[in-house]
C-alpha positions in Angstrom: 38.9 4.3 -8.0 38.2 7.8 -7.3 39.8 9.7 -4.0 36.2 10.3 -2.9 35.1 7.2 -3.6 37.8 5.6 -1.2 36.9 8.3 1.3 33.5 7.2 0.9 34.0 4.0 1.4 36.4 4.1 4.5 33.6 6.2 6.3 31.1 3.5 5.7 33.1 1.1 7.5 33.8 3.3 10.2 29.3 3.9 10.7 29.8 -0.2 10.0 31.8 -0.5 12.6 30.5 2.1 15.8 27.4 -0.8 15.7 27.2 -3.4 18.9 26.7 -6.9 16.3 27.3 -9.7 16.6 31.3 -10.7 14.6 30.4 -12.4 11.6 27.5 -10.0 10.3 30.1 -7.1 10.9 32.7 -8.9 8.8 30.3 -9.9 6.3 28.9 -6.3 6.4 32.7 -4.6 5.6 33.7 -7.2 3.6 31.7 -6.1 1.0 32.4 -2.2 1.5 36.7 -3.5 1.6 36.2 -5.0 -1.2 34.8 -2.1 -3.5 38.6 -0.5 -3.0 40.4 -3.6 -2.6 39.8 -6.7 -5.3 40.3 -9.8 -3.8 39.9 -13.6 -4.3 37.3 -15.7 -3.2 37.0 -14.0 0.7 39.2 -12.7 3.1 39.9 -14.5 6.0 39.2 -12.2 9.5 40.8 -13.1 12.8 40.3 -11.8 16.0 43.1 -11.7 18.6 43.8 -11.9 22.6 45.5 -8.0 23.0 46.7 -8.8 26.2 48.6 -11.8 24.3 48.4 -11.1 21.0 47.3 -14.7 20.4 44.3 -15.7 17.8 41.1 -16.5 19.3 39.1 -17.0 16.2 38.8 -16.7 12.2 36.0 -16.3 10.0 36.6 -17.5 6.6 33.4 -17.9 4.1 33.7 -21.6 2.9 36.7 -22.4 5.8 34.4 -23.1 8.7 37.7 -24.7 10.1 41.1 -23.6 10.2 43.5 -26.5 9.2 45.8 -27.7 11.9 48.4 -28.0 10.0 48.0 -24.4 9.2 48.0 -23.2 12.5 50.9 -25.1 13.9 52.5 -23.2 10.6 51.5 -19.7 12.2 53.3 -20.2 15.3 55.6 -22.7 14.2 56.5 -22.6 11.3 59.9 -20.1 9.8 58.6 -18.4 6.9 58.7 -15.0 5.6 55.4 -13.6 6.9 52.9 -15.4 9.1 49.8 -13.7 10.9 51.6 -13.3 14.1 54.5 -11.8 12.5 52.4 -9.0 10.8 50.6 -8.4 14.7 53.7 -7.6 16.2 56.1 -5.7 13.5 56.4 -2.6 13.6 54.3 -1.3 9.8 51.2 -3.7 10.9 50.9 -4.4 6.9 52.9 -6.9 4.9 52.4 -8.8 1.3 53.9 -12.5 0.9 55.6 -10.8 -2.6 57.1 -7.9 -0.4 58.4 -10.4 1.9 60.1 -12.7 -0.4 61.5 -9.5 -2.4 59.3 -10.7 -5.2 60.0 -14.4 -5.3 57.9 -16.0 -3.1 58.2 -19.3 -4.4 60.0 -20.9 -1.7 57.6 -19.8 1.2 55.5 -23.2 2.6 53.1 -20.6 3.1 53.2 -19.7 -0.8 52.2 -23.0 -1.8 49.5 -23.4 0.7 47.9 -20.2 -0.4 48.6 -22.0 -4.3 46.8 -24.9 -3.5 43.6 -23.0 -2.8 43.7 -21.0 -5.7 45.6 -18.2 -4.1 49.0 -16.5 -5.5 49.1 -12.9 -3.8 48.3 -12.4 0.2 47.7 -9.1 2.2 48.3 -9.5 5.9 47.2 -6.6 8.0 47.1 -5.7 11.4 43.7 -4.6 13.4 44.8 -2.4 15.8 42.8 0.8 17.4 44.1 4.3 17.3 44.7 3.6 21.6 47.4 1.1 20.1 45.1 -2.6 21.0 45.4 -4.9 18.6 41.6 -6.7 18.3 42.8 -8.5 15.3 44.2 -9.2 11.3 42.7 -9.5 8.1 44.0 -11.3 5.1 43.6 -11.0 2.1 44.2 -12.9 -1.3 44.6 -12.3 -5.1 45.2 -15.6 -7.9 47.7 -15.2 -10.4 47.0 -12.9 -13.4 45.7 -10.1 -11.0 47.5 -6.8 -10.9 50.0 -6.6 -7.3 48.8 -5.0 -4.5 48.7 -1.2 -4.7 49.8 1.8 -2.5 46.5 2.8 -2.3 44.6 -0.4 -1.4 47.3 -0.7 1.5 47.0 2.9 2.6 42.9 2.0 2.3 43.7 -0.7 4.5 45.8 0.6 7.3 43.1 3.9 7.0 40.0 1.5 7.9 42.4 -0.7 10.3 41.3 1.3 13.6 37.7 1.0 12.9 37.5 -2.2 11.8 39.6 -3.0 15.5 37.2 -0.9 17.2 34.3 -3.2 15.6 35.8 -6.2 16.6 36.0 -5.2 20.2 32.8 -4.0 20.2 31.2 -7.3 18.6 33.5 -9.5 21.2 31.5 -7.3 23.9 28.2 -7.5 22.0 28.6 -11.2 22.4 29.9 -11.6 25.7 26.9 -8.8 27.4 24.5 -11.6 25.2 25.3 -14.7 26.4 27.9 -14.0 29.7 30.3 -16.2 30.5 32.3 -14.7 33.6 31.0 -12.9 36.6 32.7 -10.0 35.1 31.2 -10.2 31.4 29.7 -7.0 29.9 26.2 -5.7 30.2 24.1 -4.7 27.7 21.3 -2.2 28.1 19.0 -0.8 25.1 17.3 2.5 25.7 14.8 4.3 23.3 15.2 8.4 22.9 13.3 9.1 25.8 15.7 7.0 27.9 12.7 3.9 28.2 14.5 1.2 29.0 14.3 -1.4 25.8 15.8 -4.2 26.8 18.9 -5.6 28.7 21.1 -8.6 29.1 21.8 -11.0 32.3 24.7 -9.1 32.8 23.2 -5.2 33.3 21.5 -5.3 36.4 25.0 -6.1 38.6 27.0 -3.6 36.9 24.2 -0.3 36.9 24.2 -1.3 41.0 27.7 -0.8 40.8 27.2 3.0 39.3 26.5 5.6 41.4 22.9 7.3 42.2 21.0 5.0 39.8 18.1 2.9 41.5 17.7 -0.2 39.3 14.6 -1.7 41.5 13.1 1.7 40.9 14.1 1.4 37.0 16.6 4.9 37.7 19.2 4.6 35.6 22.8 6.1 36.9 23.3 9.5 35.4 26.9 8.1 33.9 24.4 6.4 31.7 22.0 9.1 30.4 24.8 11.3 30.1 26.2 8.4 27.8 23.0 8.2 25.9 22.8 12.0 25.3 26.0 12.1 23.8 25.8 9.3 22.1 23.2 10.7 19.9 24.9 13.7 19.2 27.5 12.2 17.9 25.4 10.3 15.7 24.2 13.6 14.1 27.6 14.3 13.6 28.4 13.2 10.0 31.6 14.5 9.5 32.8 11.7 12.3 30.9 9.3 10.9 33.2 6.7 13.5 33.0 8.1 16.6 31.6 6.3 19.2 30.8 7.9 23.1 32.9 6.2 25.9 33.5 7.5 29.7 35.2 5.9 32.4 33.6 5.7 35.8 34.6 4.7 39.3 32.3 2.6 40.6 30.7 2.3 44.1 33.3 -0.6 45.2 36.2 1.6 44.1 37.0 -0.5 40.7 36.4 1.3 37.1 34.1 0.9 34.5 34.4 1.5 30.9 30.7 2.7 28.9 30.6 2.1 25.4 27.5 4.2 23.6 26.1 3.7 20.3 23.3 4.2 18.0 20.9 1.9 16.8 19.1 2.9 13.5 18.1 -0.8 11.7 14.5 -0.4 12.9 13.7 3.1 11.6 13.7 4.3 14.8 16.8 5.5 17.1 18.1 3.2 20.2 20.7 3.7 22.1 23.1 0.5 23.0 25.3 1.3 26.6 27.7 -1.6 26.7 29.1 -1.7 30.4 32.4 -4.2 31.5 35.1 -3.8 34.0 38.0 -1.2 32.9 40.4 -4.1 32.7 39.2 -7.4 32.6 42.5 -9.2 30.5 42.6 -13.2 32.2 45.7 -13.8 30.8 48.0 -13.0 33.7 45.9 -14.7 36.3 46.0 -18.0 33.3 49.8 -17.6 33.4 50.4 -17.7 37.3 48.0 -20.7 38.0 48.6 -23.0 34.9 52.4 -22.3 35.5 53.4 -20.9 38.7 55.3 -17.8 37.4 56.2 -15.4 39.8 54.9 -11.5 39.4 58.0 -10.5 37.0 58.0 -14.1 35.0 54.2 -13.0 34.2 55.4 -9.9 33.1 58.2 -10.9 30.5 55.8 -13.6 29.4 53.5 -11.3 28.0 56.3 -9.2 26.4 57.7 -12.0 24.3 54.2 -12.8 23.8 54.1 -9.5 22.3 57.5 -10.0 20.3 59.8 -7.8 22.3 62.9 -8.7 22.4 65.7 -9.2 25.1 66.8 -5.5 25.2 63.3 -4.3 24.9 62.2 -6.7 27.6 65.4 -5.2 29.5 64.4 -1.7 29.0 60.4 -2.0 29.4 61.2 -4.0 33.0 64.1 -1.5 33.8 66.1 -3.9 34.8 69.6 -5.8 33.1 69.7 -8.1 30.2 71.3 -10.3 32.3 68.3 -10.7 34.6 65.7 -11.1 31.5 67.5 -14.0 30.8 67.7 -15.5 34.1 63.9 -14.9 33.9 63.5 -16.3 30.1 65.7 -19.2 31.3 63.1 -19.7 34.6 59.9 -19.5 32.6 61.1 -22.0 29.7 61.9 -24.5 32.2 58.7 -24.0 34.1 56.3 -24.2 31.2 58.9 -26.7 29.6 59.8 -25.5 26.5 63.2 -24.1 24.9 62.5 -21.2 23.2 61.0 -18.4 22.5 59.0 -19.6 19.3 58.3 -22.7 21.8 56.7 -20.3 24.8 54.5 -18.7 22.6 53.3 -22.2 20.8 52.3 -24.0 23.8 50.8 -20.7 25.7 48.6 -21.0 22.4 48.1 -24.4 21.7 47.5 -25.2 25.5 44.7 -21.7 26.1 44.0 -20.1 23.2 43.3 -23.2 20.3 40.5 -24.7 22.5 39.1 -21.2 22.2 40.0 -20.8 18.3 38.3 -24.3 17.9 35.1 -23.2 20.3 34.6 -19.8 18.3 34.3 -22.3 15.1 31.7 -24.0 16.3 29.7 -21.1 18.0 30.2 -19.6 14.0 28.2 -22.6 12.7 25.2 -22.2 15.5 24.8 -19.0 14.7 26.2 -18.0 18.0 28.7 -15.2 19.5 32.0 -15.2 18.5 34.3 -14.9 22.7 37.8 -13.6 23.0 40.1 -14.0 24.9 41.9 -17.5 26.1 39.4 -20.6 27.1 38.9 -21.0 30.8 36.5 -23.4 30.9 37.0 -26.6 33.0 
């Protein structure tokens, strides 16, 4: 494949990926696009992941509508030379099973899993934005006689990786603004290109009171909002950044920030403008942590490190305090969520909050519903 045609191609998945969808019709949508650069087997298999945790919250997999169990106890469980959460945290984001196992990859469980479906070669690669959140991982597959993965399919791949994080987040906010689940979830609004409002989800109405000097009785929108909109279509005239999308940060009237997501609607012909609206930092894992385990304010805090896949000395230096203390901490948290390692903290953080959510997402897939994020709170 041609240098322009690769080019090509990672621009379209960056326009693919600056649209508020729904998850599944933007994987199906780049799928196609990835694999124009990248052969691969059968499908790839997309996951989305928790970036305050760095835990899975769901996979889409054409023909897998559900994720073996004994294939994700393996992912968090399991000591093998590459594993999706192993690729999240490393330090390159990218990894092949053949790379891994210096070309003999035979004796990796998660070889002859990938065999038994047909599967010889694997790509594991990292979603993560150019703002450093990791939205989620893609994998992909090759059977026997095909050539090995290239340089340039895995440069491809770590090119379109910040778009194709971007377009995850944005889809996990699509869905949440479309059928809200917290107090706090997004709102969607729709406006046409001369600021008419369209249409707009449960959500909206709370959040454009929370803006200043809008009047949403009165149907006046905040100026953060038409400001938004304006620029939003500029940027969409912009073809040589055929991936940017218009954000702003605003205080809010309360005093807490909010984060406006703008982009451009063009399926009907006709231009729209989509503001997506949610609170600046709505992660739910540390308030998850404190009441299902009782960790104290710094136990939270080197809880989500190793759920991150620091280690002690990085732990140590990110806390500024001794390695000594870390593992009076480490020691602390393992005995209050009763585990005994690190491996262990990390399986039963995910098996206890964030499989329910895995398994939820799997059946919202089959009703043609929005794909959440984040770990399950629901009673």
């Amino acid at each position: 494949m041609s240098v322009d045609s690769v080019q090509r191609a990672t621009e379209k998945v960056a326009r693919l990926c600056t649209q508020p969808r729904d998850l599944v019709t933007l994987w199906n949508e780049v799928t196609e696009v990835v694999g124009s650069v990248v052969p691969f087997f059968q499908t790839p298999c997309w996951y989305t992941v928790d970036p305050a945790s760095l835990l899975m919250t769901s996979h889409f997999h054409v023909g897998l509508p559900e994720f073996s169990g004994e294939w994700l106890a393996a992912e968090y469980y399991e000591d093998d030379a590459q594993s999706v959460p192993d690729v999240i945290r490393s330090s390159t984001g990218i990894s092949t099973l053949h790379e891994a196992t210096d070309g003999d990859p035979s004796s990796s469980p998660r070889w002859r899993r990938n065999m038994s479906m047909g599967g010889d070669q694997e790509l594991i690669a990292r979603l993560r934005t150019r703002t450093g959140e990791v939205w989620g991982a893609l994998g992909l597959y090759r059977d026997a006689d095909k050539p090995m993965f290239t340089e340039l399919e895995k440069s491809f791949i770590a090119a379109v990786a910040p778009s194709l994080a971007d377009g995850a987040r944005r889809a996990l906010l699509f869905g949440q603004a479309a059928e809200p689940e917290y107090v706090d979830s997004p709102g969607l609004l729709v406006l046409n290109e001369n600021w008419d409002i369209e249409s707009a989800t449960p959500g909206v109405a709370h959040w454009l009171a929370e803006l200043p000097d809008g009047n949403w009785d009165r149907g006046e929108l905040p100026s953060a909002v038409t400001t938004l909109a304006g620029r939003t279509l500029r940027s969409a005239e912009d073809r040589s950044r055929p991936g940017d999308v218009a954000v702003s940060r605003i205080r809010s009237r309360s005093g807490r920030w909010l984060v406006l997501h703008g982009a451009c609607l063009t399926s009907t012909g006709q231009r729209r403008i989509a503001v997506i609206i949610e609170p600046a930092h709505p992660s739910r894992i540390n308030p998850l942590l404190m009441s299902a385990y009782g960790l104290t304010e710094r136990e939270k805090d080197v809880t989500r490190l190793v759920l991150q896949g620091a280690s002690t000395t990085q732990i140590s230096t990110d806390l500024v305090v001794s390695v000594h203390t870390v593992q009076q901490h480490l020691k602390s948290i393992f005995d209050k969520t009763g585990v005994r390692s690190r491996r262990d903290l990390v399986g039963r953080i995910f098996f206890n909050h964030y499989e329910p959510r895995f398994r939820d997402n799997e059946k919202r897939v089959l009703a043609n519903k929005a794909v959440r994020g984040g770990p399950w709170t629901a009673d």
